[in-house]
C-alpha positions, 0 to 999 in steps of 0.5 A, a space after each residue: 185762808 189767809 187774813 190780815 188782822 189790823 189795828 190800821 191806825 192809831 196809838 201802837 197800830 200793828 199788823 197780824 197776817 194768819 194763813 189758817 192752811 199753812 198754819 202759819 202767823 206773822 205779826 209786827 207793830 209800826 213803831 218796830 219798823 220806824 223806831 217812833 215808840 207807839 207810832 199812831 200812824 198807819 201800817 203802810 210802814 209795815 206793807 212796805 218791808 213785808 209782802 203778802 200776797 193772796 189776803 182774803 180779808 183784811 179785819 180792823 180791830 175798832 167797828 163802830 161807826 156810830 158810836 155817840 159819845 166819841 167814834 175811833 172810825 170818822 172821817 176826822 181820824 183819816 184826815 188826822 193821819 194823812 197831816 201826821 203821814 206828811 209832817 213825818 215825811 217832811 221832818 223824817 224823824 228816826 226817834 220819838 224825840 225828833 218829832 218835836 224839832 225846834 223852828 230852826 231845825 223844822 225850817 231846814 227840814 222842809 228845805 232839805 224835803 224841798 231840794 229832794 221832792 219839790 212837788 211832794 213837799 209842796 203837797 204834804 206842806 199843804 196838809 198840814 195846814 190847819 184847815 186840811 181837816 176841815 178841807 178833807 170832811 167837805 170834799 167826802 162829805 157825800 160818802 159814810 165814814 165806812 166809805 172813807 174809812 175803808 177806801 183809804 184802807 183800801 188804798 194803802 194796801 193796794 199801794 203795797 201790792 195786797 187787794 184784800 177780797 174785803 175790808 170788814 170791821 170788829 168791835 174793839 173790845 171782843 178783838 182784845 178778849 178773843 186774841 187773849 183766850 185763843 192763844 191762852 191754855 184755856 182756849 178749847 179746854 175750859 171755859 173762861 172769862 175775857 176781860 178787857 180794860 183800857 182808855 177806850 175804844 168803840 164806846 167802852 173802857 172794858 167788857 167781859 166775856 164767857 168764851 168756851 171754844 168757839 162761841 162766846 157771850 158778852 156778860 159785862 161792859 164798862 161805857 165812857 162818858 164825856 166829862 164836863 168841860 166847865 170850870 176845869 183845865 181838861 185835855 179835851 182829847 181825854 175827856 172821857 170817864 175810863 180807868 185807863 184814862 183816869 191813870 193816864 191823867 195821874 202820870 200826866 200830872 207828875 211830868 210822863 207821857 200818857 200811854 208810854 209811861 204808866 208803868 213809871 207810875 206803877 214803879 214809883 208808887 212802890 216808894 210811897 203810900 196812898 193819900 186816903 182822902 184822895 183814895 176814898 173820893 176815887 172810889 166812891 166816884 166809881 160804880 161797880 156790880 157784875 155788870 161792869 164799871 161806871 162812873 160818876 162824871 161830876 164826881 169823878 171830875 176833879 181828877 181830870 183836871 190838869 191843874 188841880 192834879 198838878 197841885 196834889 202831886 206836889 202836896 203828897 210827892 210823887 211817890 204817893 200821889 202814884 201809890 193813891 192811884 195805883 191802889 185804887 186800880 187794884 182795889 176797884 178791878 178785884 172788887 169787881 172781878 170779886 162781883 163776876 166770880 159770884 156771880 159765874 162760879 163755875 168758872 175760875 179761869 180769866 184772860 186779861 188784855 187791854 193797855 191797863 192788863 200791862 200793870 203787874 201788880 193789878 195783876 199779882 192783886 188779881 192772882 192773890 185777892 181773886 178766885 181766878 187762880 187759873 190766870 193768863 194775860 195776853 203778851 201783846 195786852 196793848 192795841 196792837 193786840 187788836 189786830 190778832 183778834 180780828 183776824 182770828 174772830 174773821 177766821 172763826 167766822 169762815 168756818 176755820 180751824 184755830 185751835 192750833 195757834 195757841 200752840 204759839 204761845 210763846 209771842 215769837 211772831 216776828 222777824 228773823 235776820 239774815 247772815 246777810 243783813 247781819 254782815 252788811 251792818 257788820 261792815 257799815 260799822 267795822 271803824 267802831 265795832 269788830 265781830 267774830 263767828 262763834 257759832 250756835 253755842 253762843 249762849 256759853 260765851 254770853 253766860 260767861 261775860 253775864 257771870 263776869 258782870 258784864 252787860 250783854 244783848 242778844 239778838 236771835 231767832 224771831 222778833 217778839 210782839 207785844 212790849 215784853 222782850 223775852 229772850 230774843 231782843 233782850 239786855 241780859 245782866 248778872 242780878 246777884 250783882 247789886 249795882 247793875 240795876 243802877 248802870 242799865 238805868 243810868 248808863 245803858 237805858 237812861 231812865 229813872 233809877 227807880 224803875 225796876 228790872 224783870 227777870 228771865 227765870 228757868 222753871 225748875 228755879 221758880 218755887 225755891 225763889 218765890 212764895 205763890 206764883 204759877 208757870 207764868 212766861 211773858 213778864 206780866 204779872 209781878 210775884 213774891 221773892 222770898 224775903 232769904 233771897 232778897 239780898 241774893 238777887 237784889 237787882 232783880 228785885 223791886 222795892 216792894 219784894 216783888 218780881 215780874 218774871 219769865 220762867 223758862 223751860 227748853 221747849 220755850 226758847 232752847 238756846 235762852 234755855 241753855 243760857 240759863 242753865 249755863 249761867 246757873 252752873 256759874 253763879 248758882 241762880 239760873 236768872 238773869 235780868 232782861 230788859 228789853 234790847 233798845 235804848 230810852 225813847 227808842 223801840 225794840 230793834 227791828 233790824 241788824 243795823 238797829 242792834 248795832 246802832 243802839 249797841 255803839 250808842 250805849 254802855 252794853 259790853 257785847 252783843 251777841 247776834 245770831 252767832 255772831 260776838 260783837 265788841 267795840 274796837 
C-alpha cells in the first residue's frame, strides 16, 4: 500500500510517502524545497520536485471540521493560502526575509511578474486583494468545509500527477503521538504513554495517549479557550489559552519570531533567573491533574498582552524574563507528567512530540524530575511531524504491517544528491570555488582540517527530516576550541552569541563526559557535562553545563561514525560541534546548488560533498 501522509498546509507543512510492500519511506518539509523557514504554504512545492505514482490514500494530519473555539480546516484557511500562493508567485522570494520587500522593491516586482506573465500576474494580483476572502467564502458558500477543504486538496495533487483513491482526515494530536511511539524503541515492545504539547490543533494544545502495539487510548487532553479580547493589546490570531502559545507571547515580547525562535528564548534563560511574583502568578493561573492541562483565561490574561509583556521584559531584562517563562514550562509539564506516572504506574516509557517537545531542557527536567526514565522524543517534534502519523494510523487501519519502520530510527528520510547535480553546481560556481574527488574516505580529510580548527560542512547520504541535522547537512568544528563557538555564531550562522552549540558524540565517549544521560541520538534532550571537562570542550558547552548531544555508533551513520573516531585519535575527544548546514534565516540545504551557495555566502573552510573537497579560490 502506498499512503502519503500531509501536513498539507500551514506553519512547517510536509509530506511523508510510506509503501508499506517495498518497505520503504520518503519525507520532506516545504521550507527545505523553497528555503522559506517554516513555510506555511502548501506541498504543491514538494509534488513538483517529487513524483509519486499509485498513492492509495492521501491522509491530512488536523481532522475537525467542527471544532467551536477555533477550525484549522475552514473555508478561510483555503482562502488564506491561495493570496500567500499568489503574492509568492508574484514577489518570488528566495528567503524568509524577502517576503517582506519595501514598496519600491514590491512594485518592480509585480512589474518584473507582468513582463513575464501578464494574465497570471493580473490573476494573483486580484487575489490578493483584501476582499478575496470574503469572494472565495461566498462563491462555495453551497459546499461543507470538507468539500472545500479536500477538493483544493485534491486539485493540487492532481495538478502534479498524484490522484489519490481518497482523501481522509486524522485528528491532530493522535497523528503527533502515533508517529512518535512507532518510530520510538517502545513501539511493539512495551506499552507507553504518548504526549503531545504544542499551540494548537484540532481544539487542544496537548493529549496523552496509552499505546501498546497497534491499539491505543486516549487518557488525558488539554483544551484551548479563547482569551478575552477587552482592555488588553492581544494578537487575535494567538488569542488561545495554550502552553505553546503562552511561550510564543513571551519571545514575541523581547523582539523573536513566534514558532522559529523559542529555542533563543530557551538559551537565553540560562543567563538569568526567574521573576517569582511572575512565576507563581503563571502557575497558579494554570490547572493540572492526570487528566491534562487547563487554564484560567482571566487569570491567565495579563500574559498575552502585548504591551504589558513588552514592559516586564524590559523591568527584568531578557535573561530572566526568559528564564520565568522557562521555569515555569518545566515546572507545570513535570507536575503533571509527576500526576500520569501515579495515576499509570505500570508504565515508565514516554514519547513526546509537539513544537514545544523541541525544548531540551523541558526534556532533561523530564528525565531527572520524572518516572519516565525510559524517554524518547520524536526527531521531527514539530508539525511536520504530523504528516508521518497520518500516514501510519491510515495504515493501521488497512490491516498493514508497520512494526518495521522503527527500524528508521535514524530521520535520514530524505533526498539523496546525484554526481550530476553535484558536477553542475560545481561548474556554475567554478570562477569562486574549485573541487577535487577525494573519494569515500572523506571523512579522514575532514577529521583533519576539524583537528586543524577549521570550520567545515558536510553534505552526504539522505536529507534528515525534522529541524535537527545529524550528520549529513551539518557545520562540524573542533569544540576544544574555545572561541569557535563565537566565529560560527558571529562569522558563519550570524546569530546571537548567546546561543549554544549541540554536540555529535560517539557512544563509547558518553558515560566518561556525562553525569546521567542515556543513548539518546537526534539532539533533543540537553544532559549534564561533567564539571572536569567543562574547559575540555567549552564550545560545545552552554552556560548552564549543559549539552544537547548526538551519541553515535556505526550502524547509525558509518562515515559521520568513522569521522569521529578519526577526530577522536587526533584530539583526544570523539566530538565535534554540529550545526546545522545553512546560513541565519536560511533553511537546511536541500540541493547541490544550495550547499555551494550558502558555502560561498559565509565563513565555512571547506565543504565536503558526497566525495567530492570544496575551497574557494
Amino acid at each position: 500500500m502506498r499512503i502519503i501522509g500531509v501536513n498539507f498546509m500551514g506553519h512547517d507543512s510536509a509530506l511523508f510517502f510510506i509503501d508499506t510492500k517495498a518497505k520503504e519511506i520518503f519525507a520532506m518539509s516545504t521550507e527545505r524545497v523553497t528555503r522559506i523557514k517554516h513555510d506555511s504554504k502548501d506541498v504543491s512545492s514538494i509534488l513538483e520536485r517529487y513524483r509519486f505514482e499509485d498513492v492509495d490514500y492521501v491522509c491530512q494530519g488536523y481532522g475537525n471540521f467542527d471544532e467551536p473555539v477555533r477550525t484549522d480546516l475552514g473555508p478561510d484557511r483555503i482562502a488564506a493560502l491561495i493570496q500567500k500562493k499568489a503574492y509568492c508567485d508574484l514577489i518570488r522570494p528566495r528567503y524568509i526575509k524577502d517576503l517582506f520587500p519595501s514598496a519600491k522593491e514590491r512594485y518592480f516586482a509585480y512589474m518584473k511578474s507582468f513582463l513575464k506573465h501578464p494574465l497570471k500576474t493580473l490573476e494573483d494580483l486580484d487575489k490578493i486583494k483584501p476582499d478575496f476572502k470574503k469572494r472565495f467564502i461566498e462563491a462555495h458558500k453551497e459546499e461543507s468545509d470538507r468539500q472545500i477543504v479536500e477538493n483544493y486538496m485534491r486539485q493540487v495533487f492532481e495538478e502534479h500527477g498524484v490522484k489519490p483513491g481518497k482523501i481522509e482526515f486524522y485528528e491532530h494530536h493522535l497523528c503527533h503521538a502515533a508517529g512518535a511511539y512507532y518510530f520510538s524503541p517502545f513501539a511493539y515492545r512495551q506499552k507507553c504513554i504518548s504526549l503531545t504539547l504544542d499551540g494548537w490543533g484540532d481544539g487542544y494544545f496537548g493529549k496523552a495517549y496509552v499505546f501498546e502495539g497497534d491499539s491505543y487510548e486516549a487518557i488525558g487532553k488539554s483544551p484551548i479557550r479563547r482569551v478575552d479580547h477587552e482592555g488588553i493589546d492581544i494578537d487575535t490570531s494567538h488569542d488561545l489559552t495554550s502552553i505553546g502559545i503562552l511561550y510564543g507571547n513571551f519571545t514575541v515580547a523581547i523582539g523573536l519570531r513566534r514558532y522559529s525562535d523559542e529555542g533563543k528564548v530557551e538559551a537565553l534563560a540560562a543567563f538569568g533567573e526567574r521573576d517569582e511574583v511572575m512565576y507563581n502568578a503563571l502557575m497558579e493561573a494554570t490547572n493540572i491533574d492526570a487528566e491534562g492541562m487547563d487554564y484560567d483565561p482571566d487569570a491567565i490574561k495579563p500574559y498575552y498582552d502585548r504591551a504589558f509583556l513588552k514592559q516586564k521584559a524590559e523591568e527584568l531584562g531578557q535573561e530572566n524574563f526568559a528564564a520565568t517563562i522557562q521555569s515555569y514550562l518545566e515546572d507545570a509539564v513535570v507536575q503533571y507528567l509527576e500526576k500520569v506516572g501515579e495515576k499509570h504506574p505500570d508504565i515508565d516509557a514516554l514519547c513526546l512530540s509537539g513544537g514545544v517537545a523541541a525544548n531540551i531542557i523541558m526534556n532533561l527536567g523530564i528525565y531527572e524530575r520524572t518516572r519516565f526514565k525510559n524517554l524518547y522524543i520524536f526527531p521531527p517534534m514539530g508539525d511536520e511531524g504530523v504528516a508521518v502519523g497520518a500516514a501510519l494510523l491510515k495504515a493501521l487501519e488497512e490491516g498493514e504491517d508497520i512494526r518495521w519502520v522503527s527500524e528508521y530510527y535514524m530521520p535520514y528520510f530524505g533526498n539523496t544528491l546525484s554526481k550530476e547535480e553535484i558536477d553542475a553546481a560545481i561548474e556554475r560556481f567554478s570562477e569562486r570555488v574549485k573541487a577535487e574527488y577525494i573519494g569515500e574516505e572523506w571523512y579522514l580529510d575532514a577529521a583533519q582540517s576539524i583537528a586543524q580548527k577549521r570550520i567545515v560542512a558536510v553534505v552526504q547520504g539522505r536529507m534528515e527530516f525534522g529541524p535537527r541535522a545529524l550528520g549529513n547537512r551539518s557545520i562540524l568544528a573542533n569544540p576544544t576550541d574555545p572561541v569557535i563557538k563565537d566565529r560560527i555564531n558571529l562569522t558563519v550562522k550570524r546569530r546571537p552569541k548567546y546561543q549554544p552549540f549541540c554536540p555529535s558524540i560517539l557512544e563509547e565517549e558518553r558515560e566518561r563526559l556525562f553525569e546521567r544521560s542515556f543513548s539518546h541520538k537526534h539532539m533533543a534532550i540537553g544532559f549534564r557535562v561533567k564539571k572536569e571537562y567543562h574547559d575540555k570542550i567549552p564550545s560545545a558547552i552552554h552556560i548552564d553545563g549543559t549539552a544537547r548531544p548526538q551519541f553515535v555508533e556505526e550502524r547509525d551513520n558509518p562515515a559521520y561514525y568513522r569521522l569521529l573516531k578519526e577526530v577522536k585519535e587526533l584530539t583526544g575527544f570523539g566530538v565535534v560541534i554540529n550545526t546545522s548546514f545553512n546560513l541565519h534565516g536560511r533553511t537546511i540545504v536541500h540541493t547541490a546548488e544550495d550547499a555551494l551557495l550558502d558555502f560561498i555566502d559565509c565563513n565555512i573552510d571547506e565543504l565536503y560533498i558526497e566525495g567530492y573537497k570544496v575551497v574557494r579560490k
